[in-house]
Structures are given as C-alpha cells and as structure tokens.
gemmi code that builds the backbone of each chain (N, CA, C; Angstrom):
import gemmi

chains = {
    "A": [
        ("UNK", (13.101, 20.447, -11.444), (11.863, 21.224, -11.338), (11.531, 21.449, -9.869)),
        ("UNK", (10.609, 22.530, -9.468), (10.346, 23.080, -8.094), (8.634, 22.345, -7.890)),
        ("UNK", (8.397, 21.607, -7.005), (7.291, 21.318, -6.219), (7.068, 21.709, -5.332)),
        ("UNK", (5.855, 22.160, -5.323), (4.929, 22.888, -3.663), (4.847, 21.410, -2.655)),
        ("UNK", (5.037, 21.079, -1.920), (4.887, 19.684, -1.169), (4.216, 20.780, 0.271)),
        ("UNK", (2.849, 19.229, 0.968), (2.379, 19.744, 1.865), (3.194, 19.854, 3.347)),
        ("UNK", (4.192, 19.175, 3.197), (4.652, 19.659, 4.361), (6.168, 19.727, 4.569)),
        ("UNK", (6.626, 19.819, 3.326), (8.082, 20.283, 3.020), (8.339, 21.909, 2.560)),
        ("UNK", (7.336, 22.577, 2.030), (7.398, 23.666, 1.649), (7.640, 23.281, 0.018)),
        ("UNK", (8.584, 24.238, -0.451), (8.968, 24.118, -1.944), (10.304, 23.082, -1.985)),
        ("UNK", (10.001, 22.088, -3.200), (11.347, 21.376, -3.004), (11.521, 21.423, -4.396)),
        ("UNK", (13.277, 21.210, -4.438), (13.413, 20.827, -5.893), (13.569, 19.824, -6.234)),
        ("UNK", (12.934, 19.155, -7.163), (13.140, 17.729, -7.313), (13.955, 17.519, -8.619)),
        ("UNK", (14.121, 16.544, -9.261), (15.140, 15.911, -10.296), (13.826, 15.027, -10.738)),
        ("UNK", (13.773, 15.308, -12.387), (12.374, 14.729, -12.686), (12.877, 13.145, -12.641)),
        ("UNK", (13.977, 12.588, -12.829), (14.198, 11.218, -12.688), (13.980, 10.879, -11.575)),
        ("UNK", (13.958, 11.220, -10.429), (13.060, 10.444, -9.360), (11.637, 10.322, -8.968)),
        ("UNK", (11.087, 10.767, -9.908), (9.124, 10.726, -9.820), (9.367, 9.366, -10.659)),
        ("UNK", (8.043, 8.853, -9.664), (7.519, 7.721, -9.484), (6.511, 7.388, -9.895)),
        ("UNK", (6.289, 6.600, -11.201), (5.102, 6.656, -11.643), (4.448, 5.649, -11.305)),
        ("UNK", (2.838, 5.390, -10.908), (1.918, 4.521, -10.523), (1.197, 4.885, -11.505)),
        ("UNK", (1.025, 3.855, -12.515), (0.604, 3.688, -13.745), (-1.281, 3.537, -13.460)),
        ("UNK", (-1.769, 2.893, -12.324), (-2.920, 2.833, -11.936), (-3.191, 3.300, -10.394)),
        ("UNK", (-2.421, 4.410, -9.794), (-2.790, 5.316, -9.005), (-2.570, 4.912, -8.182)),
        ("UNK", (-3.189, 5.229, -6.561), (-3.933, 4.519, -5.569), (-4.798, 4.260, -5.470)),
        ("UNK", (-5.211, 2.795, -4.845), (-7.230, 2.907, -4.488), (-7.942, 3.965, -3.951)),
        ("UNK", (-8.689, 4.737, -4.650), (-9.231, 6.037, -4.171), (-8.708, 7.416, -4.781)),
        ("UNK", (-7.203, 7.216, -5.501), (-7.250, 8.080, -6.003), (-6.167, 7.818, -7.629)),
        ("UNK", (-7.210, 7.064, -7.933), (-6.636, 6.416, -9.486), (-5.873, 7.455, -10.530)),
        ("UNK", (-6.199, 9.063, -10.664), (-6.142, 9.640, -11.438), (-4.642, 10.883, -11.211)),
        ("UNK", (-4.918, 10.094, -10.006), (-3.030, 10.528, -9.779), (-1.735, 9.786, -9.639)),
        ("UNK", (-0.926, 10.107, -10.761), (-0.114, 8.821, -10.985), (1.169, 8.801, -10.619)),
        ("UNK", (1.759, 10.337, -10.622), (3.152, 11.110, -10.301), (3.582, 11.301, -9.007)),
        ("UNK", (4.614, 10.547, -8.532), (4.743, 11.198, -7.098), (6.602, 10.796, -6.738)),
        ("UNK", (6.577, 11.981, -5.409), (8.334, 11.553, -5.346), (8.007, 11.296, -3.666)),
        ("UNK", (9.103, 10.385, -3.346), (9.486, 10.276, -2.109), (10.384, 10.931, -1.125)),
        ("UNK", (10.130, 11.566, -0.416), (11.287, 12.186, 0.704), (11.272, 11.328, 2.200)),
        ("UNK", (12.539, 11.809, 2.602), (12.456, 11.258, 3.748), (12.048, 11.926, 4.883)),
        ("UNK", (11.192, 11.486, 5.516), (10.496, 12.429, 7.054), (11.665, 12.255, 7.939)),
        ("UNK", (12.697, 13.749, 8.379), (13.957, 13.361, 8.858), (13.561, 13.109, 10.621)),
        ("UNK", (15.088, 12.165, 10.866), (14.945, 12.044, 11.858), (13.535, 10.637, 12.707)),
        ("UNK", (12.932, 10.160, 11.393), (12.184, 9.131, 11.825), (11.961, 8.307, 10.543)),
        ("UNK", (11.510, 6.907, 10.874), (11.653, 5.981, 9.941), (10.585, 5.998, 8.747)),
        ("UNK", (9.664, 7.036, 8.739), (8.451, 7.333, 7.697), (9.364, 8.069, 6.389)),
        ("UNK", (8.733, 8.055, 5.603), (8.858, 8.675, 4.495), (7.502, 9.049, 3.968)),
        ("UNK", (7.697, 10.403, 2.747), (6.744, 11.141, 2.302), (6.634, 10.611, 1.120)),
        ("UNK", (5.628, 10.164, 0.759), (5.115, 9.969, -1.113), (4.031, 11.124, -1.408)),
        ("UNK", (4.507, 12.147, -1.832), (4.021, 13.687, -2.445), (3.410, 13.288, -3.936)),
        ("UNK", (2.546, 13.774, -3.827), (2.118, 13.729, -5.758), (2.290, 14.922, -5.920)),
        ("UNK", (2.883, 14.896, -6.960), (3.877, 15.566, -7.833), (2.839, 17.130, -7.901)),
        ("UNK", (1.458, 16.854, -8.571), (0.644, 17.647, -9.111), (-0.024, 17.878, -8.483)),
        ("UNK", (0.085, 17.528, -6.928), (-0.889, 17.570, -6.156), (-0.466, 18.187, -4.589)),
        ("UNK", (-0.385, 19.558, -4.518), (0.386, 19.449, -3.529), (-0.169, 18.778, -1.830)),
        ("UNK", (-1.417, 19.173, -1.622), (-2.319, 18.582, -0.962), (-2.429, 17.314, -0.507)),
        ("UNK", (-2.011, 16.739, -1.027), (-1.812, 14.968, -1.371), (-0.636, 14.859, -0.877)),
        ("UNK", (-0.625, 14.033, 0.095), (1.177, 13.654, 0.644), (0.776, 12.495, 1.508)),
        ("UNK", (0.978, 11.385, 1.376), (0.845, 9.992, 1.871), (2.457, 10.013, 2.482)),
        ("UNK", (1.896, 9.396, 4.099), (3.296, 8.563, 4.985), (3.106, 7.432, 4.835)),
        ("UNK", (4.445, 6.986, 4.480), (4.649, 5.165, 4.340), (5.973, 5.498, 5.535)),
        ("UNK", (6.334, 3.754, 5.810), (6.371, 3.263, 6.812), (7.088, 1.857, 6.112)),
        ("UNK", (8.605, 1.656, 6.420), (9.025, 0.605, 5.992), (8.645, -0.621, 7.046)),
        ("UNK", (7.697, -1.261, 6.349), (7.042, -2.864, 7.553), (7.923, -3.476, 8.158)),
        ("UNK", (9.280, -3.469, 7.631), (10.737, -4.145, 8.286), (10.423, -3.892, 9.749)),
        ("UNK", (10.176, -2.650, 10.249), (10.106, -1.880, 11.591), (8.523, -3.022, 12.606)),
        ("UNK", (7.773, -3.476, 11.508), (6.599, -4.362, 12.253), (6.856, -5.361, 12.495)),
        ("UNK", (7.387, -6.200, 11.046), (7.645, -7.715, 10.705), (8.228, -8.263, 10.050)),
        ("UNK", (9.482, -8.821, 10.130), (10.018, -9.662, 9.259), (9.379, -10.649, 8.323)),
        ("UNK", (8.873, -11.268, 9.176), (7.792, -12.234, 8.196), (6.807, -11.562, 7.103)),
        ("UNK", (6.724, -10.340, 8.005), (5.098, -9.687, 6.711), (5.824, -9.638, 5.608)),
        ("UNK", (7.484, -8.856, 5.750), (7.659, -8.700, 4.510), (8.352, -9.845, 3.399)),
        ("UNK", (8.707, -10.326, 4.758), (8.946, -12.272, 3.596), (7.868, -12.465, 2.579)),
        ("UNK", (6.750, -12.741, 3.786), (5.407, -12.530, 2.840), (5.098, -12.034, 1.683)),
        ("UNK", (5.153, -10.747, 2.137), (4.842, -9.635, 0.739), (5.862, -10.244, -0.394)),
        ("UNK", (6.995, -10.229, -0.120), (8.032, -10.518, -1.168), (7.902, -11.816, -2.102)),
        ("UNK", (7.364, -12.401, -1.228), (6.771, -13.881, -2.187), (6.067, -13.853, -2.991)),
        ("UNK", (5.111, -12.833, -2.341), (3.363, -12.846, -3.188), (4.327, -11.963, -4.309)),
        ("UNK", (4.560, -10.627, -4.331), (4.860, -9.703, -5.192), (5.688, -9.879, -5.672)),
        ("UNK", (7.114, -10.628, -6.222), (8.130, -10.754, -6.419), (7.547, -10.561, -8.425)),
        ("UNK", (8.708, -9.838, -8.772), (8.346, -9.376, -10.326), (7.110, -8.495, -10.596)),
        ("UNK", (6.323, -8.083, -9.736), (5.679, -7.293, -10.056), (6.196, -6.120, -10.089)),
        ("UNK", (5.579, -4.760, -11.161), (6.319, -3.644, -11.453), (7.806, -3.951, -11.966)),
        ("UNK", (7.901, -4.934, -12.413), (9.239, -5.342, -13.025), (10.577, -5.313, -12.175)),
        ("UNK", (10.179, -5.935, -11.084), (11.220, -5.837, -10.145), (11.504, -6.700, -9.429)),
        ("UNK", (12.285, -7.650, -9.382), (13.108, -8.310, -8.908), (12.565, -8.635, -7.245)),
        ("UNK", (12.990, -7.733, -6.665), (13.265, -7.963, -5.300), (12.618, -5.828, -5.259)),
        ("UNK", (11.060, -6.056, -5.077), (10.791, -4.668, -4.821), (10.893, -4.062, -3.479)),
        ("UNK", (10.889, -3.165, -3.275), (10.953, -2.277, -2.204), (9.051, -2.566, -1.499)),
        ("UNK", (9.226, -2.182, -0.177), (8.016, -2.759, 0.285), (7.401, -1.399, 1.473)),
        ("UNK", (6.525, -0.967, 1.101), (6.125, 0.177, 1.937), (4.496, 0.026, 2.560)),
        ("UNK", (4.001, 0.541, 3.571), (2.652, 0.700, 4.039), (2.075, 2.352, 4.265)),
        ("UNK", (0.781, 2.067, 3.896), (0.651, 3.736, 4.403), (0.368, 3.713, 5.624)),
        ("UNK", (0.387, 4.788, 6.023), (0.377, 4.977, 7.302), (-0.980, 6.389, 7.400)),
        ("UNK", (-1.899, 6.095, 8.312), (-2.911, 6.752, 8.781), (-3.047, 6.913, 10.010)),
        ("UNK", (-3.788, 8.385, 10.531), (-3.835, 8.630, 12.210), (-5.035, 8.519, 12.671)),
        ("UNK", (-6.256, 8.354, 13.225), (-7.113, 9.030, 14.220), (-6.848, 8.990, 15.612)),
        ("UNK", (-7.143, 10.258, 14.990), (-6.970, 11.172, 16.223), (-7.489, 11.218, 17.558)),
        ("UNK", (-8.966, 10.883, 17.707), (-10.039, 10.902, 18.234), (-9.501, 8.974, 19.288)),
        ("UNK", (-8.726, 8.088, 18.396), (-8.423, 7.125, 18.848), (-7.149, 7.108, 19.292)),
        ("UNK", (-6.705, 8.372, 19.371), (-5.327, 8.352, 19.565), (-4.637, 7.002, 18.515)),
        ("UNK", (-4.745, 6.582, 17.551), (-3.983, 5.398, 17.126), (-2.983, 5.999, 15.598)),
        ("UNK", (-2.378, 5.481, 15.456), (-1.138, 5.632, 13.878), (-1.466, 4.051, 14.019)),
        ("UNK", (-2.259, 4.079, 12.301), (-2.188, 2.724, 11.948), (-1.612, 2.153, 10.533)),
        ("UNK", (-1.123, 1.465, 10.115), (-0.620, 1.181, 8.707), (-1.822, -0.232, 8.035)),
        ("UNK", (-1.853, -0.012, 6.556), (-2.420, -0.748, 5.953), (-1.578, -2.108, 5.620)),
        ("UNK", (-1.494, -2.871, 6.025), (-0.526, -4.078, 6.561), (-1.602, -5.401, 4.671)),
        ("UNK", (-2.814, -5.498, 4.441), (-3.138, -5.761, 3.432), (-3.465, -5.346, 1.930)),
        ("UNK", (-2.630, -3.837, 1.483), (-2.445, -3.293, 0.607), (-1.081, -2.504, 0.457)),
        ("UNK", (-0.410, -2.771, 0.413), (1.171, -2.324, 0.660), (1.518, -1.366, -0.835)),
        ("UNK", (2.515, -0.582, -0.644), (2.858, -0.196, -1.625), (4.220, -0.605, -2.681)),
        ("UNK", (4.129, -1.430, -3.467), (4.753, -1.770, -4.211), (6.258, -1.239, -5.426)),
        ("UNK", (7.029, -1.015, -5.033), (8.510, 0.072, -5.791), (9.660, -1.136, -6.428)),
        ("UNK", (9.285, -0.735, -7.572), (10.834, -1.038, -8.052), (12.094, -0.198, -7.091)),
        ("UNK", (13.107, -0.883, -6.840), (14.323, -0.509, -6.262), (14.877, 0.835, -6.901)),
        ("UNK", (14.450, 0.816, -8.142), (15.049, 1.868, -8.987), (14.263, 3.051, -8.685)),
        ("UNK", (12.819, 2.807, -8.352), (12.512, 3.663, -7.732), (11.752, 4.044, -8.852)),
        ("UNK", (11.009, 3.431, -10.164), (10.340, 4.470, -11.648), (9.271, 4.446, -11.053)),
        ("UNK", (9.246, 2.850, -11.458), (7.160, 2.357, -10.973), (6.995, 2.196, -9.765)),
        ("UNK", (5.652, 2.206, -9.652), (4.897, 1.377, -7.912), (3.386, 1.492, -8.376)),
        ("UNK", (3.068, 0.985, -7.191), (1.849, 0.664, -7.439), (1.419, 0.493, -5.919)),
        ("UNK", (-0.159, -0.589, -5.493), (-0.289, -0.466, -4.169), (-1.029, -1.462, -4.844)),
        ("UNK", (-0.679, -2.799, -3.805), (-1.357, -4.217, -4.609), (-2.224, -4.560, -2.884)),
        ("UNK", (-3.043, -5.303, -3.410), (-3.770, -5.683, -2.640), (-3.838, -7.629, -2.290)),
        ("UNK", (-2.998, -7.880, -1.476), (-2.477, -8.984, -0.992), (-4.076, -10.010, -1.053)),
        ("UNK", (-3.476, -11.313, -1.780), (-4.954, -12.081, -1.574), (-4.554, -13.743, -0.939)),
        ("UNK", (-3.088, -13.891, -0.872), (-2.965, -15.608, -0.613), (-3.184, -15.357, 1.228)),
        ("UNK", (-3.322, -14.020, 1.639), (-3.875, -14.255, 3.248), (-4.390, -12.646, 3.723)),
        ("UNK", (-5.039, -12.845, 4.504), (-5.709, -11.634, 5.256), (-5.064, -11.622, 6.103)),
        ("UNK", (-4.843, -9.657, 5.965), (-4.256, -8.763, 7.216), (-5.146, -7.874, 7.495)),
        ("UNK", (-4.797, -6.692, 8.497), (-5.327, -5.942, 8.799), (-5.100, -4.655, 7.513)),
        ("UNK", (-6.330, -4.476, 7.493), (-6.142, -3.044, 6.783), (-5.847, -1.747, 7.659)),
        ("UNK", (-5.904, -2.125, 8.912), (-5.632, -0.629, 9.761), (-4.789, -1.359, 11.211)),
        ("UNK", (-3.835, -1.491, 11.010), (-2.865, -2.598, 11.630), (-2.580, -1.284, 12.804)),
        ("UNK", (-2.828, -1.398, 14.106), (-2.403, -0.048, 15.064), (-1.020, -0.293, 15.695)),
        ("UNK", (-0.259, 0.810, 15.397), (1.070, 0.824, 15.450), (1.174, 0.783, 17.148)),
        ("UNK", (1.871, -0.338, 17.808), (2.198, -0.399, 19.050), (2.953, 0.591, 19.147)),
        ("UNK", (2.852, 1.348, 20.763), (3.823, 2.223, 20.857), (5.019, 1.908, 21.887)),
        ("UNK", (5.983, 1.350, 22.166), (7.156, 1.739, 21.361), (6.659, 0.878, 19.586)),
        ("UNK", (7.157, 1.732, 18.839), (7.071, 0.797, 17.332), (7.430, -0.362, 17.388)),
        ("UNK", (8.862, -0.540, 18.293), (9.325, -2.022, 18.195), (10.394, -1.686, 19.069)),
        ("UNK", (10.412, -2.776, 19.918), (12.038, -3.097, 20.938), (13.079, -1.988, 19.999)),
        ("UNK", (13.637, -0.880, 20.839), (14.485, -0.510, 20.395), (14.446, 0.767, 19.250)),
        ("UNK", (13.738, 0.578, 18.933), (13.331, 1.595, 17.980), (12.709, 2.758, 19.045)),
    ],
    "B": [
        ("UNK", (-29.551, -4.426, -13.293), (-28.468, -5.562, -13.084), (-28.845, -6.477, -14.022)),
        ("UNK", (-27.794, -7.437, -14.274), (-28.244, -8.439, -15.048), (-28.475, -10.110, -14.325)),
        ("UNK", (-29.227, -10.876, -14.365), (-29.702, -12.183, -12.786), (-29.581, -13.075, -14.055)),
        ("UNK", (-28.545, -14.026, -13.551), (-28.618, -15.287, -13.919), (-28.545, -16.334, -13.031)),
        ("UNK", (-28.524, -17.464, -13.528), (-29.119, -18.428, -12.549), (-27.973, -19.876, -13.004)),
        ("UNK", (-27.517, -20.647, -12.019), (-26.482, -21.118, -12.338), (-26.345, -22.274, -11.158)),
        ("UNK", (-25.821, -23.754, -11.850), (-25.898, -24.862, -11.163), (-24.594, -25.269, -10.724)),
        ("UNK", (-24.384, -26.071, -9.866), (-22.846, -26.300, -9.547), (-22.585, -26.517, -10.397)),
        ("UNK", (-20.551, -26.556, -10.721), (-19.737, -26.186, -11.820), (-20.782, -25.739, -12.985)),
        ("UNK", (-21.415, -24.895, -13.485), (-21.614, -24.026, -14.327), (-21.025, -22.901, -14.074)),
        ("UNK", (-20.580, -22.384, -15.015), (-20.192, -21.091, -14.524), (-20.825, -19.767, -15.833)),
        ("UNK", (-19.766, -18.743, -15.454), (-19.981, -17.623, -16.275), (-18.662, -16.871, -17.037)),
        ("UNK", (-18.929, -16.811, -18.789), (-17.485, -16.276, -18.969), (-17.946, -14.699, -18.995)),
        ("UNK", (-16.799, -13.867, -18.657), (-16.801, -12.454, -19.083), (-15.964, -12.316, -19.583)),
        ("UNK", (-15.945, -11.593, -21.229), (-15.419, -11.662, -22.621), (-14.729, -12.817, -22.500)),
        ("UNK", (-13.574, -13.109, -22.749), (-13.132, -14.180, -23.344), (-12.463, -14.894, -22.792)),
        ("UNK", (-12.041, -14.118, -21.714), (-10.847, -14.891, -20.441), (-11.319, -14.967, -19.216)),
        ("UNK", (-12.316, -14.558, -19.117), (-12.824, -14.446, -17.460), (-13.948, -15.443, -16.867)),
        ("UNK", (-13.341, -16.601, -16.195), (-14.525, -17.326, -16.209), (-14.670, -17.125, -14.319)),
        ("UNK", (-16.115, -17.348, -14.060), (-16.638, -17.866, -12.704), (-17.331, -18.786, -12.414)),
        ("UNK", (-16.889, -19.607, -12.000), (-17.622, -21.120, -11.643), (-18.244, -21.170, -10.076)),
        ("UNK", (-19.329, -21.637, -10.192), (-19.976, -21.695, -8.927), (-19.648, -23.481, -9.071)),
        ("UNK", (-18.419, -23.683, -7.764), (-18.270, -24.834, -6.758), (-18.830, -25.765, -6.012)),
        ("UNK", (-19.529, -24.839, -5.255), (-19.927, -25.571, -3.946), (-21.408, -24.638, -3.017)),
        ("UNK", (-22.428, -24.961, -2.776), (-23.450, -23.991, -1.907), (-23.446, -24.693, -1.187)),
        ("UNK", (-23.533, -23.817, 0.261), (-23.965, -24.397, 1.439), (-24.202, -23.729, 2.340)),
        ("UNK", (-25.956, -23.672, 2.493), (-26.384, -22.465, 3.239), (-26.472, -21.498, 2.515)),
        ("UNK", (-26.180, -20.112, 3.267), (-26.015, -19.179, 3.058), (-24.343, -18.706, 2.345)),
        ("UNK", (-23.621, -19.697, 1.698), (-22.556, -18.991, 1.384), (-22.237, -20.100, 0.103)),
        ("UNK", (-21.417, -19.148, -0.931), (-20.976, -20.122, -2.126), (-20.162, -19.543, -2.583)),
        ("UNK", (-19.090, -20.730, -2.793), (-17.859, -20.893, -3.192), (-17.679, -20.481, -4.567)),
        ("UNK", (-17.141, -19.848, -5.029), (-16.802, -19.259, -6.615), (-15.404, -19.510, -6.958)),
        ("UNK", (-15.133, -19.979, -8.047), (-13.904, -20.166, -8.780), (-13.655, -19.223, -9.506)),
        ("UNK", (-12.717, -18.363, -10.006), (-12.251, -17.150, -10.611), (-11.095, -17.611, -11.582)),
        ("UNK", (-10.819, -17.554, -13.172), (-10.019, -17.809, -13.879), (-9.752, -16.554, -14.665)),
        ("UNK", (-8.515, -15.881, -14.422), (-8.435, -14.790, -15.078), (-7.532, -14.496, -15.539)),
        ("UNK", (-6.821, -13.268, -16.459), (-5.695, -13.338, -16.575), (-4.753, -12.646, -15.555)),
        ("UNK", (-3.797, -12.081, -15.347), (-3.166, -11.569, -13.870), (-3.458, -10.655, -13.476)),
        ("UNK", (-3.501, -9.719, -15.081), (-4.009, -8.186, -14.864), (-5.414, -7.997, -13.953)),
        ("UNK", (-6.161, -9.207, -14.146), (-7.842, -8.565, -13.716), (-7.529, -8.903, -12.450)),
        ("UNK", (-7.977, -7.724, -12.274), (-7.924, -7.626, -10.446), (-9.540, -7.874, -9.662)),
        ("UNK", (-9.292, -8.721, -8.790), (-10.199, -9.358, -8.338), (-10.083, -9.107, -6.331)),
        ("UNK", (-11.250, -8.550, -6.197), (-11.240, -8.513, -5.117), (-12.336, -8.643, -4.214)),
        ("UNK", (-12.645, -8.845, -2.909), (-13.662, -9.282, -2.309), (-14.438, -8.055, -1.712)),
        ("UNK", (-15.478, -7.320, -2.478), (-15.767, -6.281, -2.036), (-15.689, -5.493, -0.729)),
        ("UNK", (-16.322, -6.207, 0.292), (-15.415, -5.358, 1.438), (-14.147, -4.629, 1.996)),
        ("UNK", (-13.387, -5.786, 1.660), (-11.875, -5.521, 1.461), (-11.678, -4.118, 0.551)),
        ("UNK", (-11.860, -4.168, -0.534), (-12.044, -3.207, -1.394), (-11.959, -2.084, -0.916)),
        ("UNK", (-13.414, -1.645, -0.393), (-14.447, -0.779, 0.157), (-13.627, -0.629, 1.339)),
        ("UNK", (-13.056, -1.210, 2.088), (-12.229, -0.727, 3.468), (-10.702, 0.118, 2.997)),
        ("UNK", (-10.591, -0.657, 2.037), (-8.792, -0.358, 1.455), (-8.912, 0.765, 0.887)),
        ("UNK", (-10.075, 1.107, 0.410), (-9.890, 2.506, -0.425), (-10.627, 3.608, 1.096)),
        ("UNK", (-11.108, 3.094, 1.468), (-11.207, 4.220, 2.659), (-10.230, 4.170, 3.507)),
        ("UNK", (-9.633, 3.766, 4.041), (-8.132, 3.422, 4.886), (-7.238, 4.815, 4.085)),
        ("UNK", (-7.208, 4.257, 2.351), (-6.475, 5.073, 1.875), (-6.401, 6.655, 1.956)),
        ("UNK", (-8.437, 6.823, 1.644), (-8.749, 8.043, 1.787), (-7.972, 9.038, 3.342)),
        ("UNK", (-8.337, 8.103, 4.121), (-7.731, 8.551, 5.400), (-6.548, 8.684, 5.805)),
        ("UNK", (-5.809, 7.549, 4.470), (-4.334, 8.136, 4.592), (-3.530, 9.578, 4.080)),
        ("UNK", (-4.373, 9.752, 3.044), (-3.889, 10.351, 2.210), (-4.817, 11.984, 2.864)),
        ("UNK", (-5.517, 11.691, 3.594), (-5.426, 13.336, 4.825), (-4.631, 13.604, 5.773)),
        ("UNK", (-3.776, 12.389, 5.787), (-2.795, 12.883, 7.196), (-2.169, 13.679, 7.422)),
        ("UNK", (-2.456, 14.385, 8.736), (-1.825, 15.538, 9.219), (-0.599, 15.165, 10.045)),
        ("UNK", (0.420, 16.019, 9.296), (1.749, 15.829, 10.204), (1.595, 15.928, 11.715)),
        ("UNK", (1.243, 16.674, 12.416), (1.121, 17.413, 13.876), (0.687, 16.469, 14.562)),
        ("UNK", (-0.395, 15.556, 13.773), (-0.959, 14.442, 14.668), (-0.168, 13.154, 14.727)),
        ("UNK", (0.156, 12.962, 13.769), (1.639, 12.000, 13.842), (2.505, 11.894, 14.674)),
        ("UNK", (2.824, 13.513, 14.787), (3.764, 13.601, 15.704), (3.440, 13.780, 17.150)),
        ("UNK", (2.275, 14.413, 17.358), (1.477, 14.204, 18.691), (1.414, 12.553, 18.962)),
        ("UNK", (1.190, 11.753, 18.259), (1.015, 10.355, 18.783), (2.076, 9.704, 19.264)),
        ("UNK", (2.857, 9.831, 17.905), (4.217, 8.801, 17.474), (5.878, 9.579, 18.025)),
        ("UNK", (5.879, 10.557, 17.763), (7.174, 10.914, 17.839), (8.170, 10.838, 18.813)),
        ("UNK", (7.431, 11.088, 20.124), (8.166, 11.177, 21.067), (8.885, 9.548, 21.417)),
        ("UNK", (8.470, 8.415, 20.232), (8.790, 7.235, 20.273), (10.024, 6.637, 19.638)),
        ("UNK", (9.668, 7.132, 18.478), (10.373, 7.063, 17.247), (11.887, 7.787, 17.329)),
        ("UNK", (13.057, 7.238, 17.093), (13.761, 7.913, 16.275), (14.739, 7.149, 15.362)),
        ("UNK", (15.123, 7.500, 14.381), (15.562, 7.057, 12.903), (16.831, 5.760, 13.775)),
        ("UNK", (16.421, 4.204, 13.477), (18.104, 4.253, 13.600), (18.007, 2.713, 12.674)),
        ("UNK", (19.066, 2.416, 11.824), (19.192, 1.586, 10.754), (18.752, 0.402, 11.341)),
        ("UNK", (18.229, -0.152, 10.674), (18.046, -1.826, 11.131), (18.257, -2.860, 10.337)),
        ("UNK", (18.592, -3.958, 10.952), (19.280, -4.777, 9.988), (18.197, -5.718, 9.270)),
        ("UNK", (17.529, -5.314, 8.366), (16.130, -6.057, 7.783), (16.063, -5.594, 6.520)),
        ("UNK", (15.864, -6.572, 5.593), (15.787, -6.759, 4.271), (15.628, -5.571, 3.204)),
        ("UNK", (13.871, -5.021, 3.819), (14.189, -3.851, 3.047), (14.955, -2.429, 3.349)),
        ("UNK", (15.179, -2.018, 4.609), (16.270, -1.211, 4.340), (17.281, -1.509, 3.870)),
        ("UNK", (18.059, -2.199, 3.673), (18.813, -3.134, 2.908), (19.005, -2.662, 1.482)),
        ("UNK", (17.680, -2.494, 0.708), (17.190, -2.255, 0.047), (17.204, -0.975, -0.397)),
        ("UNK", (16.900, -0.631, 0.459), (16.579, 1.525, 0.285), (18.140, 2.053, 0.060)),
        ("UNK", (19.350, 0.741, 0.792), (20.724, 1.625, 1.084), (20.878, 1.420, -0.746)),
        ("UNK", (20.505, 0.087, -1.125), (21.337, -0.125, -2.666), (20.330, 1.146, -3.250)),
        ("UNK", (19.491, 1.648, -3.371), (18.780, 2.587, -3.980), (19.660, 4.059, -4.259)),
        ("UNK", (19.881, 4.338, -2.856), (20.321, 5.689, -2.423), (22.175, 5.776, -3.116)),
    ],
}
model = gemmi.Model(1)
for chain_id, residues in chains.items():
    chain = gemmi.Chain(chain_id)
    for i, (resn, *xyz) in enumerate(residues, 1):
        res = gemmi.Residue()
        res.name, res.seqid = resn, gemmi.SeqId(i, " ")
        for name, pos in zip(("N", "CA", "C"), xyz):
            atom = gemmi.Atom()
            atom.name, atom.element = name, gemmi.Element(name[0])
            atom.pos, atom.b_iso = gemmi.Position(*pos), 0.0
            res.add_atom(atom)
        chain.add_residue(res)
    model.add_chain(chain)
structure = gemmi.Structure()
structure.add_model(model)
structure.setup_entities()
C-alpha cells in the first residue's frame, strides 16, 4: 500500500511491517498504526503513523547515549510486548528557541524485534530525564 | 471528588485487585503502597503530565530544525552496542 509520510513524500509500504501500538502514545492514544523508516545517512529513524500523515515521530537508538541506559531498559522491559530481548528506542524532540535535540530517556519506546507490536512504557524502578539534551558531538566518534 | 479518610496501613481497594495502603506520614508527604495487577499502569502524576507533553513536542518535530541543530554532527556509522545488534537480526 502507498502512504503520504511527512517528510518522505509518498512511500510504499508492505502492510507486514506496520507496527501496531495497541495503546498508542502518551498523548496520542487513538493512533495505533505506524511504520518505521530510516532517516538516511544518520542514526534517527522515522515512526510515521500510518493514518496520519502529519504525525511522524524521530527515535533515536539510546545505544548512541548509553550502554547502561539500555542494560537498564532491558531489565525493566524484558518480555514485554512479547519479546524476548526488545528493540529499544527514544523520541527525540527539538526547541528551537533553546537550540537543544532532546530525547525522552524515561519513556522509551518499546518493539518487538519482529517489529508487529510496541508500545512506549514509562520506566518506574528509577528516574531519568524526560528531556535528556543531546550533547553535541552525540558521542566520541559519532 | 470522592474524600476519604484513612489511618496507617489502612488502605483502599479499587474493584477487586487494586489496593492502596497508606504506610507511613511524615509532614507534608506520605508514603503509599500500590498492589496491582501489571496491566494497571500507575504513575506519578507529574511524570505523566511531563511525558505526555515531551511527547506532544515530539511528535511536532520539524525536520529542518533537526538538522539545523544536529546534523552537521551526526553521521550514520555502525556501532558495536546491543541494540543495533538488534536492528541487524531484524533487517
């Protein structure tokens, strides 16, 4: 099938890779469908809702912040969304006005490997930042 | 609203699985115990209230500004960490 995406133009997607979030995001519960692309040439990726073309969330694999965060995450979340060993993503937000790109480092987004379900869980055995400001270089080397 | 009134370890059930026990007061702050099942999601209102606005703000992001900030930093190169690792068994 063909999707309008906000900043891919028209793509065609393969309905087996939409991603269903059975209970949305915080804030926007009532959208559940979405596919991932990759933002080329940099380590973000696009989560597009499907039905929404307007709607296009950047995640940000945390590997690039912290090893440990995502030890972390992996502990707390392990089997959730029926997955083993899930995939581990952050969104990523700008202001502008602060010049800052920050990621939500205490609500992560949650993927089966397979890539069906996700979700966006909200971490409780420790407090992070919800608007974690991306140092610039991202990281040694990067 | 509904005001009840409640002594250490007393608590409160909601329907049948949800209990809250008041712990401990002291001062101005008190400790609550939460027994639930996994599904009920429990969270500390602020947190909440920040996470879903964070989100809101994520979910306006403009490419241009991204790349005005970030890009000239960034560029793609594999790293050896768990979850890309991850993304390769996917792909």
């Amino acid at each position: 099938m063909q999707i309008a995406t906000k900043f891919l133009g028209l793509k065609d997607i393969d309905e087996k890779k939409i991603i269903e979030f059975a209970e949305g995001i915080l804030g926007f519960p009532e959208i559940k469908r979405y596919v991932l692309f990759p933002y080329a040439e940099t380590p973000f990726l696009f989560l597009q809702a499907v039905e929404h073309t307007d709607l296009c969330f950047v995640l940000l694999d945390p590997c690039l912040i912290s090893d440990d965060y995502v030890q972390e995450v992996l502990a707390e979340t392990a089997g959730s969304f029926g997955a083993a060993e899930p995939l581990i993503y952050v969104l990523v937000s700008v202001d502008e006005e602060k010049a800052e790109v920050r990621v939500n480092l205490q609500a992560p987004i949650i993927m089966q490997a397979e890539g069906k379900t996700a979700g966006q869980t909200v971490l409780t055995k420790k407090d992070y930042p919800v608007a974690y400001v991306l140092p610039k270089p991202l990281k040694e080397g990067v | 609203m509904l005001i009840l009134t409640r002594k250490i370890n007393e608590s409160l059930m909601l329907d049948d699985d949800i209990e809250i026990k008041v712990l401990q007061v002291n001062g101005d702050q008190v400790k609550l115990g939460i027994e639930a099942p996994a599904a009920v999601k429990v969270y500390r209102r602020e947190i909440y209230l920040a996470i879903r606005e964070e989100n809101k703000r994520a979910g306006h992001i403009e490419l241009e500004v991204l790349q005005k900030l970030l890009l000239p930093n960034i560029k793609k190169e594999k790293k050896d960490c768990l979850s890309l690792k991850n993304e390769e068994k996917r792909q």
